[in-house]
Each structure stands twice: as structure tokens, then as C-alpha cells.
PAFIMAR-129794 format. One record per residue (C-alpha): chain; x, y, z; residue number from 0. Coordinates in Angstrom, 1 decimal, always signed. Example, Ala and Ser with C-alpha at 12.3 -4.5 7.8 and 13.67 -1.06 7.14 Angstrom:
A:+12.3:-4.5:+7.8:0;
A:+13.7:-1.1:+7.1:1;
END
This chain:
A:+88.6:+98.7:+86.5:0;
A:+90.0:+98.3:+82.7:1;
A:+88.1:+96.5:+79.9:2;
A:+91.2:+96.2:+78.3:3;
A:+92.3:+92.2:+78.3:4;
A:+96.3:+91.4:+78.4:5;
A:+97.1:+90.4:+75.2:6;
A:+100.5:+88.9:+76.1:7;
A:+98.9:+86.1:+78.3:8;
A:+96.8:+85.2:+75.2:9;
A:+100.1:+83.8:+73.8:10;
A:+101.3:+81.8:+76.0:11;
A:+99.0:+79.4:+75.8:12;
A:+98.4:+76.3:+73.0:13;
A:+95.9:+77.7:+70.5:14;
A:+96.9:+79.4:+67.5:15;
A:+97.5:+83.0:+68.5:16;
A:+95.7:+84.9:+65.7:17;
A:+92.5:+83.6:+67.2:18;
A:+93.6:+85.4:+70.6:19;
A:+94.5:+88.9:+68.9:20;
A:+90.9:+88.2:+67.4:21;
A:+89.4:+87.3:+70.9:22;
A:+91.0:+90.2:+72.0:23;
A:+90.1:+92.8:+69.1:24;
A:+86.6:+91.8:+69.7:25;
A:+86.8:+92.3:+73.7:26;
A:+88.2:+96.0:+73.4:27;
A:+85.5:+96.8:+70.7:28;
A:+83.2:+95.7:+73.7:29;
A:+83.5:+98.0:+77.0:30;
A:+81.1:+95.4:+78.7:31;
A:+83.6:+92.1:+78.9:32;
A:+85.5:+94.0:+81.9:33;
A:+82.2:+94.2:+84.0:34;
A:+81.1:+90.4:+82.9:35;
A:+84.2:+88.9:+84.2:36;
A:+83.0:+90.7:+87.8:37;
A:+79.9:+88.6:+87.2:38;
A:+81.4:+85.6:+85.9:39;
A:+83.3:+85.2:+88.9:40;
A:+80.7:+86.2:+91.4:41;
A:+78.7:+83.6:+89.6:42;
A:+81.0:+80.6:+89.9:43;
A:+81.6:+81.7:+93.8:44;
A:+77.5:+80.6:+94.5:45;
A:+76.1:+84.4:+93.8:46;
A:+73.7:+85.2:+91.0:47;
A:+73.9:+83.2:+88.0:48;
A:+75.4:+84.7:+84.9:49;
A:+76.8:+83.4:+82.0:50;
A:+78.6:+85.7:+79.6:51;
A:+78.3:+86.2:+75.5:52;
A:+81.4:+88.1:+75.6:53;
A:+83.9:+86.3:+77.1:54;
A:+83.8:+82.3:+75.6:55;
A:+83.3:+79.6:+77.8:56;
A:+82.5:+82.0:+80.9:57;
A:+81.5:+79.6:+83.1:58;
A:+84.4:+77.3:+83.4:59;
A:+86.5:+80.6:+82.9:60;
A:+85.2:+81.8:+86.7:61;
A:+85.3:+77.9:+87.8:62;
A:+89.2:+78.1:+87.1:63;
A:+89.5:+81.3:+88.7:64;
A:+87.5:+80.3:+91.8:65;
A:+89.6:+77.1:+91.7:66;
A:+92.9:+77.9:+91.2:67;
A:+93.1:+80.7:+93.7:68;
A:+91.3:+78.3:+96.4:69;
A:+88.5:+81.5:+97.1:70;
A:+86.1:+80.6:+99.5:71;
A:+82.4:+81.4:+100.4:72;
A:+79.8:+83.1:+98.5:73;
A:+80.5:+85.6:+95.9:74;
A:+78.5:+89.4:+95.8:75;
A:+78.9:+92.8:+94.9:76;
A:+79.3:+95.8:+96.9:77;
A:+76.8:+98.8:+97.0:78;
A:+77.1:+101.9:+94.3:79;
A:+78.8:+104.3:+97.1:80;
A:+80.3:+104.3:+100.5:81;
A:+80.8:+107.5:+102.9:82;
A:+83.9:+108.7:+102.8:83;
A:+85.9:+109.7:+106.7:84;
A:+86.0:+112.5:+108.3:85;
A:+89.7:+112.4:+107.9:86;
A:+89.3:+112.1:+104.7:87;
A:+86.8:+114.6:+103.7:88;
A:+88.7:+117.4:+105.7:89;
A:+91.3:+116.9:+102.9:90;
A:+88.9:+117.3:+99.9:91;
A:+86.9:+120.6:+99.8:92;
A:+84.4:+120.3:+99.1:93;
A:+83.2:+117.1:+101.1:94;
A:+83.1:+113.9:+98.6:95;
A:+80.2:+113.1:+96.9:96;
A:+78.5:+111.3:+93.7:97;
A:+80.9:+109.5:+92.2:98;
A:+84.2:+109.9:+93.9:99;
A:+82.1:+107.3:+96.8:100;
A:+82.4:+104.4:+94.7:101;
A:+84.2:+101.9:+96.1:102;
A:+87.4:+100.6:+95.4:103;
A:+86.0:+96.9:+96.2:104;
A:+84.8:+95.5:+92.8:105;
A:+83.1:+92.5:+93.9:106;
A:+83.2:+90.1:+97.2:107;
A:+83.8:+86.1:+97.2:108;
A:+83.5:+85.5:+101.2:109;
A:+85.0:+88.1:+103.2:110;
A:+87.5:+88.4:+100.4:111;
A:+86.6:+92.1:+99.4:112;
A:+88.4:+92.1:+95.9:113;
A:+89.3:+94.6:+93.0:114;
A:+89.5:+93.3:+89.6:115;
A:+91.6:+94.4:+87.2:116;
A:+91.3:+92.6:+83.3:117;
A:+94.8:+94.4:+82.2:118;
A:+96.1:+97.9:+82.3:119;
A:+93.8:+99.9:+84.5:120;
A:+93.6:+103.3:+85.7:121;
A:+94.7:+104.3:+89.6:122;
A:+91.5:+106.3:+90.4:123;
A:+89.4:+108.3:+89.2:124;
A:+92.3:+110.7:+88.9:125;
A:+90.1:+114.4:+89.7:126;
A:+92.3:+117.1:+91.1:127;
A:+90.6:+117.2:+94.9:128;
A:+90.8:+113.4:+95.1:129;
A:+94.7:+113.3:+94.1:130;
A:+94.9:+116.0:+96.8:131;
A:+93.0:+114.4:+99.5:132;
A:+95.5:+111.0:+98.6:133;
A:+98.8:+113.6:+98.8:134;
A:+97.6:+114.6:+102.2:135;
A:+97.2:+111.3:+103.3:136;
A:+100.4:+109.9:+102.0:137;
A:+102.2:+112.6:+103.3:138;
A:+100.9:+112.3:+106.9:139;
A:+101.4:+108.1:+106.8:140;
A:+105.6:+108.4:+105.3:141;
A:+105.6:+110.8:+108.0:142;
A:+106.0:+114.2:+106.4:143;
A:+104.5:+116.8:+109.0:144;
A:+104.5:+120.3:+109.0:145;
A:+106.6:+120.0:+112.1:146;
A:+109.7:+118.9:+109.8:147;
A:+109.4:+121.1:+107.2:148;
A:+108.7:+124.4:+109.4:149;
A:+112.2:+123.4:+110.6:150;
A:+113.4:+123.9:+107.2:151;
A:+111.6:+126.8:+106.3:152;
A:+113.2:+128.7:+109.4:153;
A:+116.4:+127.8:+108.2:154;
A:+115.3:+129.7:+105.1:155;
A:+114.1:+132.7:+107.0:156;
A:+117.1:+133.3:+109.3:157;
A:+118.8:+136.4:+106.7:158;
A:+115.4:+137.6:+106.2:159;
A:+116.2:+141.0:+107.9:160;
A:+118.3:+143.2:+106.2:161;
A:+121.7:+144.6:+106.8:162;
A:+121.8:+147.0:+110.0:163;
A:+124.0:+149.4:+107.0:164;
A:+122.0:+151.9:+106.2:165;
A:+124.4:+154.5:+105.6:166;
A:+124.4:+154.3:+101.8:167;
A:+121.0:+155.8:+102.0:168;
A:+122.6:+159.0:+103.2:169;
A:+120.1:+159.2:+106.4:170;
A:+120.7:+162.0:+108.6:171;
A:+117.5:+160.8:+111.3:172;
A:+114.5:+163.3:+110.8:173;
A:+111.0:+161.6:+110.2:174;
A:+111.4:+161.9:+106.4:175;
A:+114.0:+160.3:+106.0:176;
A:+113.6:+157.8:+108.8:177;
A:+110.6:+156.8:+106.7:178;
A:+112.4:+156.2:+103.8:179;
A:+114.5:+153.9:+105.4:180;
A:+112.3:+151.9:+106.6:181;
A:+110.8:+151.6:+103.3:182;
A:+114.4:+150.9:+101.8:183;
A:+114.6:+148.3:+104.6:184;
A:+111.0:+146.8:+103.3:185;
A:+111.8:+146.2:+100.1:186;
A:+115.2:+144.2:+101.0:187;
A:+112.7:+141.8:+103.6:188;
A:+110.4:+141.5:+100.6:189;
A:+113.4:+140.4:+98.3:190;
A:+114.7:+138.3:+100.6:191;
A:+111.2:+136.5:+101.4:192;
A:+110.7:+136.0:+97.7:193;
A:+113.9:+134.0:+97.7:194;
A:+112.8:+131.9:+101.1:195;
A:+109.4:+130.9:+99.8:196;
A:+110.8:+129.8:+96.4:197;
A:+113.7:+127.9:+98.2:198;
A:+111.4:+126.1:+100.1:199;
A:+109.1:+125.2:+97.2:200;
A:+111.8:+123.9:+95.5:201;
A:+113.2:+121.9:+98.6:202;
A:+109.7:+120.5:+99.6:203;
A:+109.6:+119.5:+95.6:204;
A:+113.0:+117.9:+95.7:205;
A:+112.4:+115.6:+99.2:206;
A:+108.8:+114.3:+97.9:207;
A:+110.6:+113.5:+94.4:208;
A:+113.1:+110.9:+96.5:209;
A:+110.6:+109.7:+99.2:210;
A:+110.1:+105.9:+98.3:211;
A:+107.8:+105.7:+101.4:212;
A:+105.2:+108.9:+99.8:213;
A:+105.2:+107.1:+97.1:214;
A:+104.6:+103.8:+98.2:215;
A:+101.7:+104.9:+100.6:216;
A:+100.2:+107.3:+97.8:217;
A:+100.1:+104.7:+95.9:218;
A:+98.2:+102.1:+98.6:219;
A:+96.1:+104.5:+99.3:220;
A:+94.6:+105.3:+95.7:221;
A:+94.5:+100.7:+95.2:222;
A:+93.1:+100.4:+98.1:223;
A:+91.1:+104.0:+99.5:224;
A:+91.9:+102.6:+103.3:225;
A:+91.6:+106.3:+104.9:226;
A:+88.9:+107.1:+102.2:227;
A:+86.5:+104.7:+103.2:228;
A:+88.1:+103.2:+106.4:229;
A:+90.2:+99.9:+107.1:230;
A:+87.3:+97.9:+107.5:231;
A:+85.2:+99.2:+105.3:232;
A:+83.5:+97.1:+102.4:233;
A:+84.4:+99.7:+100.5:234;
A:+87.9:+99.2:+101.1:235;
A:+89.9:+97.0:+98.8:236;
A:+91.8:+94.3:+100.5:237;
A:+93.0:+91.9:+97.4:238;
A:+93.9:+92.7:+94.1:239;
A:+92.4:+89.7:+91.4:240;
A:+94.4:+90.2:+88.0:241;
A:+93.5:+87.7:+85.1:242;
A:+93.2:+87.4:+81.5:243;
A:+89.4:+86.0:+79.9:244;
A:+91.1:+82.8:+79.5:245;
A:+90.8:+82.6:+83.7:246;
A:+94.7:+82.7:+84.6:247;
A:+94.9:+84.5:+87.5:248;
A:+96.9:+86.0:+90.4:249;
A:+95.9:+87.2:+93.7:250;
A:+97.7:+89.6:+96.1:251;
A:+96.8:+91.3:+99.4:252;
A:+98.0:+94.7:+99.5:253;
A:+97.9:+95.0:+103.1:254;
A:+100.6:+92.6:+103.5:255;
A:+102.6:+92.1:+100.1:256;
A:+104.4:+95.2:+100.1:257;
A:+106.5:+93.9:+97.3:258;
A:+103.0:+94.3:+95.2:259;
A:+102.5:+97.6:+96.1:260;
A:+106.2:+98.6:+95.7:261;
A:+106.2:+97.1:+92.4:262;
A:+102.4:+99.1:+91.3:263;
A:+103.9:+102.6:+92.9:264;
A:+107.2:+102.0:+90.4:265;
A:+104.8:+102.5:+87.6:266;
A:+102.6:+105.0:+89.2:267;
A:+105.8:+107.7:+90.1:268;
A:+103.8:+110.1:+91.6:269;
A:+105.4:+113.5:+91.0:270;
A:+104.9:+116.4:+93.0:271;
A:+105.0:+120.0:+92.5:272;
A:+103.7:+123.6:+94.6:273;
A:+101.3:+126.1:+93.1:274;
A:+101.5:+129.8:+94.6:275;
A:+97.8:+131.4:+95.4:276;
A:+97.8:+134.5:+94.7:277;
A:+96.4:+135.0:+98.2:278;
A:+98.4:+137.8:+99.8:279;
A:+96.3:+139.4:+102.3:280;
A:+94.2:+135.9:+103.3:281;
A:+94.1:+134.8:+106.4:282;
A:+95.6:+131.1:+107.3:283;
A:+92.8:+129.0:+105.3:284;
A:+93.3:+125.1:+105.1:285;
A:+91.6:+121.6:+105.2:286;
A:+91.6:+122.0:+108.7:287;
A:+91.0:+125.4:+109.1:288;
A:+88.2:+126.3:+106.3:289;
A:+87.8:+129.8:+107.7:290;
A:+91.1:+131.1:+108.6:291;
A:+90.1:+132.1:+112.2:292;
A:+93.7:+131.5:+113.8:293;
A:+94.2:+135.6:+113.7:294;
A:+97.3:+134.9:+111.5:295;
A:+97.6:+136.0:+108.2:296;
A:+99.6:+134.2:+105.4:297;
A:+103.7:+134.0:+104.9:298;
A:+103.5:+137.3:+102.9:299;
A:+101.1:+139.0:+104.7:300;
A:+103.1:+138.6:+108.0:301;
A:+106.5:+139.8:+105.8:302;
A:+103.9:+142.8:+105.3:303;
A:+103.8:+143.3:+108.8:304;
A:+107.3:+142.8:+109.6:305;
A:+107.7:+145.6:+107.1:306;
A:+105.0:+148.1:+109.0:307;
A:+106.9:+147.2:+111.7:308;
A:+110.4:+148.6:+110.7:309;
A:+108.8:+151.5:+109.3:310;
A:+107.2:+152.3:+112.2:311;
A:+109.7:+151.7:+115.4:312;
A:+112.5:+153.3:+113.1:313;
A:+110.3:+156.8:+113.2:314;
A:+109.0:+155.9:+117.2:315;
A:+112.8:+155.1:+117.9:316;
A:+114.5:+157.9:+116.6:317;
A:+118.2:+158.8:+116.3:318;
A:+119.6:+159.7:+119.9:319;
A:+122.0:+162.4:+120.6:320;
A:+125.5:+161.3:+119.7:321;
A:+124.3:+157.6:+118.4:322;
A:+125.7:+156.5:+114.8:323;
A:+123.3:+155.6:+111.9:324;
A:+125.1:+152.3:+112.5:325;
A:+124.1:+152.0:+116.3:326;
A:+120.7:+153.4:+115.4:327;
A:+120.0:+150.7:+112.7:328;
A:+121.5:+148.0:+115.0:329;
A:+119.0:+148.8:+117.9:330;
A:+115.7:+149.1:+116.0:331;
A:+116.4:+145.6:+113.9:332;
A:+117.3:+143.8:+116.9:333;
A:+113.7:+144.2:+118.6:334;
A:+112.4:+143.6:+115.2:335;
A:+114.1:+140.4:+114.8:336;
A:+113.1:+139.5:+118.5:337;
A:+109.7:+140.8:+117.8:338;
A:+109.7:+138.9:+114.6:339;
A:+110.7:+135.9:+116.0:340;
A:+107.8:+135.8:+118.7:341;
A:+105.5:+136.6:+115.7:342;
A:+107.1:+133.1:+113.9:343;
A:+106.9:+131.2:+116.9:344;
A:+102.7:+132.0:+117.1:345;
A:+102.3:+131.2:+113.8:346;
A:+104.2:+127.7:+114.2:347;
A:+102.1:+126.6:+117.1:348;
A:+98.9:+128.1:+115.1:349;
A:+99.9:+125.3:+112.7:350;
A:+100.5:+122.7:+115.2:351;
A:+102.5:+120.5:+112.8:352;
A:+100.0:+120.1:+110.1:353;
A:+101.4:+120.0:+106.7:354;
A:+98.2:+121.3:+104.8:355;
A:+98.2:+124.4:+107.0:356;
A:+101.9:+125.0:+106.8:357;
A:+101.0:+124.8:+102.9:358;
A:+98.1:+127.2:+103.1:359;
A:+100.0:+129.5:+105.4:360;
A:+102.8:+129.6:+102.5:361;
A:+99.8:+130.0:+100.2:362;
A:+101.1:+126.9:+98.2:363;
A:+98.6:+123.9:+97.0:364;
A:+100.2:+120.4:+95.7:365;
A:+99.6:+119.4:+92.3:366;
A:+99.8:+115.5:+91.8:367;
A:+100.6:+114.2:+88.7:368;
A:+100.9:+110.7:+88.2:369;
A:+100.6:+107.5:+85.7:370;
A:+96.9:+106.6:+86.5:371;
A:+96.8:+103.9:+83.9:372;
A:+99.4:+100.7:+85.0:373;
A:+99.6:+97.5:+84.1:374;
A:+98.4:+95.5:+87.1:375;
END
């Protein structure tokens, strides 16, 4: 929550409006005002008595509030830190803990559980594994799967075997220079896989740029931490409470005005972008798979193999008598490409449609970025 107040609803009311921008000056000089209006209002819904020396006339500030928004029941305060899900800590390595648990619920007035925001306010806290656990969980609730994007990446990796003309290479079919094709062959795969992975970087870039729906439920998710903490948990923000200290309020539910949240993700504009690890030889690691025990490497490590491969079968396979370079070339890439295609199929049911192992298997991480501070 912000301890900044919103100094254009200071002027729209009768009093002279330098005393506001004074009222005002002296509330940001004062970190504390944010966290008495909490009180104030918990206070003037039947909870602990407080009255505050930093906001003027705090009691019938929280009376209006209380009032005007017709809250009911007894107000309180939620605890320091709530567990986090299992679905949500497989996304954030490692598992949550300290202060990334506090809740997203400021304070409670019945069963209202309710964040309050004074003004401009950041997001969350905005740390790099918690903007990654809330990509992971945005994609999978727009509906972004590993299923649809494994799709595209094939599409990517259908002219990832090279040419079946070799004859440029001058081969005449003993071992050595068998051996050289194959490494001639290796370096065209390699080329070629470079440009797939960086194609679909840049197409997995470009669809999460123009998804209204990932941004919309990033968005929800970092107001409200519903997967974080669970739907119906009190850590779980349900209603947004946004006033000024003079008590004019507004209350949404983001649960069920989407407008709101629509409105909040058109200021947030999560971007995101794809970070290589410089993993070649790593096994299939991911949120869900920690270890990498699925006995599949990563994208470039099975293009590695792929290359063995060629290397290999075009020395087992040999030139026969009267059979072209051509022919010869033709016959050994087409098992590969069979053999290759098996391979892609195992590794696409290794995944099983998950987007974060797809990611880790194209040894790619998101990176977030975002306007954590909007005005409310």
C-alpha cells in the first residue's frame, strides 16, 4: 500500500486549496498516514480504537468511509504472513518465504477482506521469482500452454535437416570423408536450430505483447494473489478500498468488476521478454521438474545428438556399389529425419503441455517487466 495521498481529490472540495497541498506535503513527509488510515477505518468498523495525529479529523474521516460505502460488520487486520500453494510455490524456486507471504488483504470490515490503497501504489513487491511465479500463472489462466506453442515451435523445426546435396563437398564415400560430411551436415543443423530457437523467442515475445487476456489475469493475480494464497484465503484480496484522507472513497470487487481490473492492467502493461541459459548440456530442469529426470536433454543438446547421429549412420551406412552421393545422402537423412522425429515426439509428451517446461527445455526464462506503481 502507498503513503502517497491523491492530491487531485484535495481540490475538488470547498476549502482553500493551498491548505490541501499543505495537508498533503505534510502526509508524504510522514510514511505513517498510509498505515493509520488502515486503523482509522478498522476503528470506525467496531475494531480497536485508534484515532490518528496524522490524518485531521480521523475519526469522522473512517465514519464517512464506513458510511458511505455501506461496509458491514466488525473491522480487523489480517496476520503478518499466509502460506503460499503448492501451485504456487512450484512456480517460484525457491519455495516462498519471509516477506513475499504477506498478504495482499490490508485489513477486514466483516467478511469484506479489503486492500487499501491511499493513491498511487505499487503492484507487488515486484522481486524477480515473484513476477515469475505471476507470469506462470497468467499464462496458464489466458490459456497459453505448452501444448500451443510446441505446435509452433515444430513449425520452426521442419527445415532443420539440411540439404540431401552434398556433392559440393567433393565426397567420394570412404570413412574420412564420410566423416566430414557429416560434420559439414552438423554445422548446417546447428545453423539452422540457432535460427528456430530465436524465431520462436521472438514469436512467443510478439503473442504475449498482444494478449489482452495475459495481461488482464497477470494483472488480477499480482491485486489480488488468488493462486498465491488461494481463493478463499484471508490472505487473498477480494475488494479494492481507494480514498483520499479527506474519506472520499470508492470500492470495487475484482472478482467481478472486470472493467476495474481492465482498467488497473492498462496502466500495469506487462511486457515480456526470453532470456537464453547458457545451459547446453542440462538436462530438462523446470518448476515442475526441479531435477531434470525425464532422460531428455535440452533443445540444443538433442540438436547435438541429432548431429552424432548423422555422423555416425553416414559412416555405419556407407556408399553402396553403383548408388549416387545424391541417393546416398537421400537415404541416410531420411531415417534421420524419421529417427528425429520419434526423438521430438518423446520430448513433447515429456512436457506434457506445460509451458514452464517447454521454456526450460528451450533453455529460456521470462523476464517480466512491468509498471509496479499505478494510480489506483
Amino acid at each position: 500500500m502507498n503513503k502517497i495521498p491523491n492530491i487531485k481529490s484535495f481540490s475538488e472540495h470547498g476549502n482553500s486549496i493551498n491548505e490541501h497541498i499543505e495537508q498533503v506535503i505534510l502526509m508524504e513527509g510522514n510514511t505513517q498516514a498510509a498505515y493509520d488510515m488502515e486503523k482509522v477505518i478498522v476503528s470506525a468498523a467496531g475494531g480497536p480504537k485508534f484515532v490518528s495525529k496524522r490524518i485531521p479529523n480521523s475519526t469522522a474521516v473512517g465514519e464517512k468511509i464506513i458510511k458511505s460505502l455501506r461496509l458491514r460488520g466488525v473491522g480487523g487486520f489480517p496476520s503478518n504472513s499466509y502460506a503460499a500453494t503448492t501451485k504456487w510455490n512450484k512456480y517460484f524456486s525457491p519455495a516462498a518465504k519471509g516477506s513475499t507471504l504477506t498478504p495482499k488483504t490490508d485489513l477486514f470490515v466483516g467478511r469484506k477482506r479489503i486492500s487499501l490503497k491511499t493513491g498511487p501504489a505499487r503492484l507487488m513487491s515486484g522481486t524477480g521469482s515473484e513476477a515469475t511465479a505471476t507470469f506462470y500463472t497468467a499464462a496458464e489462466q489466458s490459456g497459453v500452454t505448452g501444448d500451443v506453442w510446441f505446435e509452433n515451435l515444430s513449425k520452426h523445426m521442419n527445415n532443420l535437416l539440411p540439404s540431401t546435396n552434398m556433392t559440393k563437398f567433393n565426397i567420394k564415400g570412404n570413412k574420412t570423408d564420410l566423416i566430414k560430411a557429416g560434420k559439414f551436415a552438423s554445422v548446417e543443423i546447428l545453423r539452422k536450430a540457432d535460427e528456430a530457437h530465436h524465431a520462436f523467442k521472438n514469436d512467443l515475445r510478439k503473442a504475449f505483447s498482444t494478449n489482452k487476456a495475459f495481461a488482464e489475469a497477470f494483472t488480477f493475480e499480482a491485486m489480488t494473489g488468488d493462486v498465491k494464497f488461494g481463493h478463499r484465503s484471508d490472505g487473498t484480496a477480494e475488494y479494492f478500498l481507494i480514498t483520499d484522507y479527506d474519506g472520499n472513497a470508492q470500492l470495487h470487487n475484482a472478482f467481478t468488476d472486470k472493467g476495474y481490473v481492465s482498467k488497473i492492467a492498462q496502466q500495469v502493461k506487462p511486457d515480456v521478454g526470453f532470456k537464453s541459459i547458457q545451459s547446453v548440456r542440462a538436462q530438462l530442469k523446470s518448476p515442475t521438474n526441479p531435477k531434470g529426470k525425464t532422460g531428455y536433454y535440452t533443445f540444443f543438446s538433442a540438436v547435438g545428438l541429432t548431429m552424432t547421429k548423422i555422423t555416425e549412420d553416414a559412416v555405419k551406412e556407407g556408399l553402396l556399389l553403383n548408388e549416387s552421393i545424391g541417393d546416398f545422402f537421400k537415404r541416410v537423412f531420411n531415417r534421420i529425419r524419421n529417427w528425429w522425429q520419434n526423438l521430438w515426439n518423446k520430448i513433447r509428451k515429456a512436457i506434457g503441455g506445460r509451458l514452464e517446461d517447454l521454456l526450460a527445455f528451450m533453455t529460456l526464462e521470462p523476464k517480466v517487466r512491468f509498471r509496479n506503481k499505478v494510480r489506483w
